[in-house]
Structures are given as structure tokens and as C-alpha cells.
C-alpha positions in Angstrom: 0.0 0.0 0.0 1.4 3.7 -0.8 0.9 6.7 0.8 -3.0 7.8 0.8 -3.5 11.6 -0.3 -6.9 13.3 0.9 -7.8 15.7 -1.3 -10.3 18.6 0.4 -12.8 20.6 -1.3 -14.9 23.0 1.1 -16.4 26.1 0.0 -18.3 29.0 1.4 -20.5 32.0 0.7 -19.0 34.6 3.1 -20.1 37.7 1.8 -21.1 39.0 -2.3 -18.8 41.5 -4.3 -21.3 43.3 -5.2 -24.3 42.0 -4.3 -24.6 38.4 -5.5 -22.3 38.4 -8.2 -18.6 38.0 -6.7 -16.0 37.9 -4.5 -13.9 41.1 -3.3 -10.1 40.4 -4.1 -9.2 41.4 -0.6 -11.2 38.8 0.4 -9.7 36.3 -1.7 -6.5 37.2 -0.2 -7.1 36.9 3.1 -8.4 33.2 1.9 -5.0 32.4 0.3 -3.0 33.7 3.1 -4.8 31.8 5.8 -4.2 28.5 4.2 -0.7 28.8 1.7 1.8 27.2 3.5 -0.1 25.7 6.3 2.1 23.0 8.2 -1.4 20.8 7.8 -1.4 20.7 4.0 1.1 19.3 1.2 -0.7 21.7 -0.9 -3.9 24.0 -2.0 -5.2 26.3 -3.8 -7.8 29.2 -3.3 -10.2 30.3 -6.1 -14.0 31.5 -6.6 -17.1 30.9 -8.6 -19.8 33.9 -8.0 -19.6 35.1 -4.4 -18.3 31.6 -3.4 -14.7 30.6 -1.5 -13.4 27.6 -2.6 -10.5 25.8 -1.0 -9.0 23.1 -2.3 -6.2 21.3 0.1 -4.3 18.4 -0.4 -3.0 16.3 2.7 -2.4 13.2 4.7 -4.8 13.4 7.7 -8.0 11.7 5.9 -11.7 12.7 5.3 -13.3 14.3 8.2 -10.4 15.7 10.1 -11.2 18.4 12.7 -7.8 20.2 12.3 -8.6 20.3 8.1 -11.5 21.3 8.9 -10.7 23.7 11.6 -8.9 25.6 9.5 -11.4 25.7 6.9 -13.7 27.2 9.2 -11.3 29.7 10.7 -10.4 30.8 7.1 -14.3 31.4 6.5 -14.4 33.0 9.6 -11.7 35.7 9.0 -13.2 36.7 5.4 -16.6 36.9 7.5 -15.1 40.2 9.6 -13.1 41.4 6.3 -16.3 41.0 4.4 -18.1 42.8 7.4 -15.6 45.7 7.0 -16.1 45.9 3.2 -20.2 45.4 4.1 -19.9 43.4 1.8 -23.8 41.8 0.4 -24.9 38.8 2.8 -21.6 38.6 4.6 -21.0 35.2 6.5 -24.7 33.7 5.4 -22.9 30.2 4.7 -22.1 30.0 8.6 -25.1 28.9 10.4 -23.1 28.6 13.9 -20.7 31.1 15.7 -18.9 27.9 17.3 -17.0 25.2 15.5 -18.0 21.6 16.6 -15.1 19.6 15.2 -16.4 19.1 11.9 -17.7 21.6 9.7 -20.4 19.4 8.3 -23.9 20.5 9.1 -22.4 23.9 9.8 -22.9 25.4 6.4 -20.2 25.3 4.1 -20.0 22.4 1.3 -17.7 19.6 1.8 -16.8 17.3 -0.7 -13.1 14.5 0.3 -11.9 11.2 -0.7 -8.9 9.8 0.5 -7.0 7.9 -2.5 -3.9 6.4 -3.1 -2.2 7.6 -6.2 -1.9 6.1 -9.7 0.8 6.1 -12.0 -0.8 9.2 -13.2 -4.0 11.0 -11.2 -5.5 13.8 -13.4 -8.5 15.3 -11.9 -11.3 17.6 -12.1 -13.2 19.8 -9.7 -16.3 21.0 -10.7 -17.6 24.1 -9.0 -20.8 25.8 -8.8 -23.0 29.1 -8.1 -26.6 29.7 -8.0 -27.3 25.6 -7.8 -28.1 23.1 -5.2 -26.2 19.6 -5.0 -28.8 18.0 -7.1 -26.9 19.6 -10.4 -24.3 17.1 -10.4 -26.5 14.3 -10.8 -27.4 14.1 -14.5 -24.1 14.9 -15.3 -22.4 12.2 -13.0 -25.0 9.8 -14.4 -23.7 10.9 -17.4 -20.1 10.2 -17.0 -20.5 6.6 -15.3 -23.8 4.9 -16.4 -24.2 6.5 -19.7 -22.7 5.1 -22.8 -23.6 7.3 -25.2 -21.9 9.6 -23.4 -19.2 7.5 -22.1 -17.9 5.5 -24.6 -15.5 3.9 -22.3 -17.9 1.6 -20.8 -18.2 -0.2 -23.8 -15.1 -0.1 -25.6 -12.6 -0.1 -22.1 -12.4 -3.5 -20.7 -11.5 -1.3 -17.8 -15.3 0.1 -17.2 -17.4 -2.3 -18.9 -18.4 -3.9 -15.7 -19.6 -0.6 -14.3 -20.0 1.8 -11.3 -21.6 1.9 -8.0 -23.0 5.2 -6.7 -23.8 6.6 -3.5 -27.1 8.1 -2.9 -28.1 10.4 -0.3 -32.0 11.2 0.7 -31.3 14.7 1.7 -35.0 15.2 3.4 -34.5 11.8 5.4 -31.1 11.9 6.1 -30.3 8.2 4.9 -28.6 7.0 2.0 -28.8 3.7 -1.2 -26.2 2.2 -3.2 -26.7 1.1 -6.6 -25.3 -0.7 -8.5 -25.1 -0.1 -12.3 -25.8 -0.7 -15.4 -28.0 -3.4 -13.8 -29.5 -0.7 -11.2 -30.3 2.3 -13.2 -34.0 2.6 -13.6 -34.0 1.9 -10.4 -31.6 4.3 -9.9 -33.1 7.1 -12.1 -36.4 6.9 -10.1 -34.3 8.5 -7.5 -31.9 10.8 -8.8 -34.3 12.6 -10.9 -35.8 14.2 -8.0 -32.4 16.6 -7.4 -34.3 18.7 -5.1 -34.3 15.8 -3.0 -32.2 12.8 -4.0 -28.4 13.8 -4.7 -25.4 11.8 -5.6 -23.0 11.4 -3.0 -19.7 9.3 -3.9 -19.3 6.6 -7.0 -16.9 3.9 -6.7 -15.4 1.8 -9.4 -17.3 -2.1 -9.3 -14.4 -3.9 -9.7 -11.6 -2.0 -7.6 -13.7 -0.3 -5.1 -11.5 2.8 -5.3 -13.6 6.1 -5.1 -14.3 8.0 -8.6 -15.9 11.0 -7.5 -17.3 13.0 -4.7 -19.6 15.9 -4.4 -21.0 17.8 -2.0 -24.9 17.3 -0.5 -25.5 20.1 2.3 -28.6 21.3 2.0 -28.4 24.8 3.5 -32.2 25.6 4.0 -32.6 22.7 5.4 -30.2 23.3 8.1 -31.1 26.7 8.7 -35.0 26.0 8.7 -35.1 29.6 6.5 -34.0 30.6 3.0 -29.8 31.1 3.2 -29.2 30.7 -0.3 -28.5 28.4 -2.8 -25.9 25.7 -1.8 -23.4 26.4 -4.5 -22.1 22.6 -4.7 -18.6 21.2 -5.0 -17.8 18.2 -6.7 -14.4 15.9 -7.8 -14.1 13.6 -10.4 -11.4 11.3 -11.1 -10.3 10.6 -14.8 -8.6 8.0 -17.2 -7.2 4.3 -16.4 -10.4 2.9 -15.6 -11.8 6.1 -14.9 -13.8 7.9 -17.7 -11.4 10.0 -19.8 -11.1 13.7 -19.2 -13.4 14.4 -22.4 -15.7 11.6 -20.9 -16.1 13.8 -17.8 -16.7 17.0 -19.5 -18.8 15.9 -21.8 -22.3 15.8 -20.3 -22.1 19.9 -19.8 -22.0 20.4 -23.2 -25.4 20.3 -23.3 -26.7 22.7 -20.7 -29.6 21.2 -18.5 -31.9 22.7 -16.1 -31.1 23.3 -12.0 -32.8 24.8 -9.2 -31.2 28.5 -8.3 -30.7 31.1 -10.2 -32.2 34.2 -8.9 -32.8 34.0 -4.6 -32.8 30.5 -5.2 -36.6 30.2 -6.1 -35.9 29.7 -9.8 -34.9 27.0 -12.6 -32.5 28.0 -15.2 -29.4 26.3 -17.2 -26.2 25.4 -15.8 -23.4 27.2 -17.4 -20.3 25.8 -18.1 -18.0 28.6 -18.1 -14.5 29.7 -18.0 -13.1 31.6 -14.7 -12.8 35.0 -16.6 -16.7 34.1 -16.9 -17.8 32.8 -13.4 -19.5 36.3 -12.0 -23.4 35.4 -12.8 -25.0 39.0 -13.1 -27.8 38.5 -15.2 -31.0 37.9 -13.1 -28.5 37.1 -10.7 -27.2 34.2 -12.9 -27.8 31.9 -15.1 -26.2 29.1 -12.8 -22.5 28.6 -13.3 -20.3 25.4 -13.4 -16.5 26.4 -13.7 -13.7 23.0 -14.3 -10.7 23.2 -12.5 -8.3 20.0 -14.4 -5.3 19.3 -11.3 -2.3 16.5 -11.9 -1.7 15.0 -8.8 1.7 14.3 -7.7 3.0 13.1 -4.3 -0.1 15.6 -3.1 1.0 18.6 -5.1 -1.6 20.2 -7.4 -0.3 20.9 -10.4 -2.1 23.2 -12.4 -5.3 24.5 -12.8 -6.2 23.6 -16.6 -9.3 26.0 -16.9 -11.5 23.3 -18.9 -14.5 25.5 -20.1 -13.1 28.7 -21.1 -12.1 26.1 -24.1 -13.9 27.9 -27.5 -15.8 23.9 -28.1 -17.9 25.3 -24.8 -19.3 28.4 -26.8 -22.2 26.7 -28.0 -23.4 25.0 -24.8 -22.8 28.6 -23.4 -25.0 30.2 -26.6 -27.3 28.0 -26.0 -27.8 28.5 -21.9 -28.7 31.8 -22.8 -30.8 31.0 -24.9 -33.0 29.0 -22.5 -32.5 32.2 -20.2 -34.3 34.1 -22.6 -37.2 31.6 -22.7 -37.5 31.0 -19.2 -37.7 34.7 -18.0 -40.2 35.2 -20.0 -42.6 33.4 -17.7 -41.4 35.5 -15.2 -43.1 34.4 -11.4 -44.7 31.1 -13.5 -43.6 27.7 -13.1 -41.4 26.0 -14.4 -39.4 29.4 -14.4 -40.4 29.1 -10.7 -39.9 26.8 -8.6 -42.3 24.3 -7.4 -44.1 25.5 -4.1 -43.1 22.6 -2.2 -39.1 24.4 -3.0 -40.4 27.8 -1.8 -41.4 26.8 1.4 -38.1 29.1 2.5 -39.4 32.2 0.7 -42.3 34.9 1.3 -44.9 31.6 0.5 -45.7 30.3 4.0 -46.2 34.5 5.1 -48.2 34.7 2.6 -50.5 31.8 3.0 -50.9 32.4 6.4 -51.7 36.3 6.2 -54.7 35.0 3.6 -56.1 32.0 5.2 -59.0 33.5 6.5 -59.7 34.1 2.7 -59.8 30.6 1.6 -62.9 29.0 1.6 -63.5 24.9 2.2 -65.8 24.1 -0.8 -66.5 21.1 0.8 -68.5 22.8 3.6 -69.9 25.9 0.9 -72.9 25.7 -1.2 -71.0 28.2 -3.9 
């Protein structure tokens, strides 16, 4: 057995620059200056989607660790009081506690680990989003490892053709299934196309059992038991030798598909892939945006990031996000631009019904 790497994803919504759209560049500092260099870590690195943090750490102490964690949380703190100074938009809404706990799990911020021990060669991609909810990553996971039309490699690779198992988390329950595919998917699909709900967790390779990819599932109105914002998921994918090849993983946001988020979270729009010159969502506070971050790994170093979607052969999937924006605002406050009521149950909707419920008559008990 070699040495196992834990690679560390954890983002946070500490505060907008301005408004919704980014992140002040002081702020962003502060980030990378909290964690470069950190006796804890082999490596990281610091970047942003929208008005999100992302760290992404590299070290040896495993999934779960309180001091990875800690640190995360104290980085998120101190952007908190600089994004107080700045009064900056919303600062600190991704913190739902003023105490850590010893994991930062249920506390707010996304979280998405594995612990792996390196291949020969370990490319990797981490997605990250803004103006979403975890549930965006499941069509296009489904995509990469249970789809062959978009995954060639499951047929043709001798390496995949026996298929992947994935994790899947009941975010309303708190419980999760495992399925295993191909022979699971409709079963499968009954499930995971219900994103608001139903959200793919890990996905392990059949055969070897090593871990494939890894996203994040905090659902943040659920924790806060009030609208806080969209969740603005994290997710890592690994690629090649078994794995589905870079392109493989890429592939399924060509094609832009629907998400919950968008504008204060209440609405559905397309998920656009963009590049990081690109990732500040202003229109209608959005569309949603999905930024690829392509790492080598190496001993725990991160070499890189390959920006994967400010690639030109993305122009069209962004072309055509906007123009399902166009469509979709046009219905304004009516569904399917809207979400569904039973997603706006964080929003003005319960006020509302309850300020007009003497209004309502029971036909049932009315001869009108």
C-alpha cells in the first residue's frame, strides 16, 4: 500500500462583491493567506465561482479531520469580519453557527473528500458551482458513469465495462442507497431525478472499489429552517485508467440542463459551463454557473489549474444556456421558471399563505 492523499474541497459563501455576483479580491487574499503554507497541508489552492470561497487542500490526515476542517472554518471566519468591513452583500450567510463543533459538516459550508492512493498518473477535475443546489451534479455524474452514449468507455474499455456503484443520499431523510449499475439504473433514475431531493454522493469503481468521485450534498435551507441561499455545490471527479477519460467527464455539460437557483434560489434556469474570466453570474443574478478546475496530482502537489470550459468547443453549450434564459424569463413568477411550491417553502410563501387563510374557503362545507 502507498501513501494515501486526501484531497479537500470545502467552499463558502461569506459575503457578495457586489451583491450576488462575486467575491472582493481582498477577500480572496485573506483566503489564500490563511491556508498557503499551512504546516497541515502538502498543498492548496484558493479560487472562486460567483460570491463563493473555494479551498482546495491536499494532505495526509483523511476525510473528516477536525484540524482540516478547523482551519477551513477559521479561514471562513476571518473573510466573515473582512467582508463585514467591506459590508460586503450577505456577509458570513454560509455560517449557520458562531462555534466550530469539530467538523464543519452541518455547519454550512460544502464539503466534498476522498482519500485515495495515487496512480501512476492522477488527473482530476473539480467542478464548482454558483446559484445551484447539489442535485446539479447528478445528471451529469450519471452521465459520465452509467451513460454510454456519453461515455464510450464503458463499452469499448475492458477497464469500465463492468460498471459503477454510486452513493445516494435522501437529503430530506437523512439516509442514503447504493446502486449498482448498469443493472440498477432505472431503479436508480427513479431516484436521482428528483435533485431537489435525492443527490449523488460518492461513486466507486465495481471492480476495484477505489472512489471515482465525490460531491457535496449540504442542503443549507434545510439546516437553517429559513431561505440562506443556494448551496453552491462542490464536486471531484477522477479521470482515465479505468476512470472515464477527461473528455468523458466533460462531456455531459456540453449540453446545458436545467437546476434549481438562479435568482434568490426560487428559480430554474441552465447550468453554465464557463470559464473563470466568466464565473461572475449578473444577469438575473445568474444563469447558474459550473466552472472546471483540471489538477495533476503528484506526491499531493496540485499541479495546475487547466481551466477546462473557457475552451472555445464550450461556446455553444454557453449560446445555448442563454438562450434557454431568454425563454424561461419570459414566464417571469410562472412555473417552471419558478420553482415548485413545495421548494419555496423558504421564501415569502408560508407568510403569505398564512396572512390569507381566513380568505380561503373549504368548498367542501360551501354551497357556492
Amino acid at each position: 500500500m502507498g501513501k494515501k492523499i486526501t484531497l479537500s474541497v470545502i467552499k463558502a459563501d461569506i459575503g457578495g462583491f457586489v451583491g450576488h455576483s462575486s467575491v472582493h479580491p481582498d477577500v480572496l487574499e485573506k483566503a489564500r493567506g490563511m491556508i498557503s503554507g499551512n504546516s497541515l497541508l502538502i498543498d492548496s489552492y484558493v479560487t472562486h465561482v460567483g460570491d463563493d470561497i473555494n479551498l482546495v487542500m491536499t494532505h495526509e490526515h483523511g476525510r473528516n479531520n477536525g484540524e482540516i476542517h478547523q482551519l477551513a472554518w477559521d479561514t471562513f471566519l476571518a473573510c466573515t469580519e473582512m467582508a463585514k468591513r467591506l459590508k460586503l452583500y450577505g456577509a458570513g450567510q454560509d455560517l449557520l453557527s458562531d462555534a466550530f463543533s469539530g467538523n464543519i459538516k452541518g455547519m454550512g459550508p460544502g464539503v466534498a473528500e476522498m482519500e485515495i492512493e495515487e496512480r501512476k498518473s492522477e488527473p482530476v477535475v473539480i467542478f464548482m458551482a454558483d446559484k445551484t443546489e447539489p442535485g446539479a451534479w447528478n445528471l451529469p455524474l450519471y452521465k459520465m458513469f452509467a451513460d454510454p452514449f456519453n461515455t464510450a468507455g464503458l463499452v469499448i474499455d475492458p477497464n469500465m465495462h463492468n460498471g459503477f456503484t454510486f452513493e445516494v443520499r435522501d437529503m430530506i431523510k437523512n439516509r442514503k442507497v447504493t446502486f449498482s449499475c448498469p443493472e440498477d439504473i432505472y431503479d436508480m433514475l427513479v431516484f436521482i431525478g428528483a435533485p431537489g431531493r435525492f443527490c449523488i454522493k460518492r461513486v466507486f469503481h465495481r471492480d476495484t472499489g477505489n472512489i471515482c468521485a465525490s460531491s457535496s450534498t449540504q442542503r443549507l435551507n434545510l439546516m437553517a429552517g429559513r431561505y440562506v441561499g443556494k448551496d453552491d455545490p462542490v464536486l471531484i471527479v477522477r479521470c482515465q485508467s479505468g476512470f472515464p477519460a477527461l473528455g468523458e467527464v466533460l462531456e455531459p455539460f456540453a449540453n446545458p440542463h436545467l437546476v434549481s437557483g438562479w435568482m434568490r434560489g426560487s428559480h430554474s434556469g441552465p447550468l453554465m459551463p464557463v470559464g473563470t474570466n466568466q464565473c461572475n453570474p449578473t444577469r438575473f443574478d445568474g444563469p447558474p454557473r459550473v466552472i472546471a478546475l483540471g489538477f495533476q496530482l503528484a506526491d499531493g502537489k496540485l499541479h495546475g489549474p487547466q481551466d477546462f470550459f473557457a475552451d472555445i468547443s464550450f461556446d455553444k453549450a454557453r449560446e445555448t444556456a442563454n438562450e434557454i434564459a431568454n425563454y424561461l424569463r419570459g414566464l417571469g413568477p410562472f412555473e417552471p421558471h419558478r420553482l415548485h411550491l413545495d421548494e419555496m417553502e423558504y421564501t415569502t410563501m408560508p407568510q403569505v399563505s398564512e396572512k390569507l387563510k381566513s380568505r380561503f374557503i373549504d368548498l367542501r362545507k360551501s354551497s357556492s
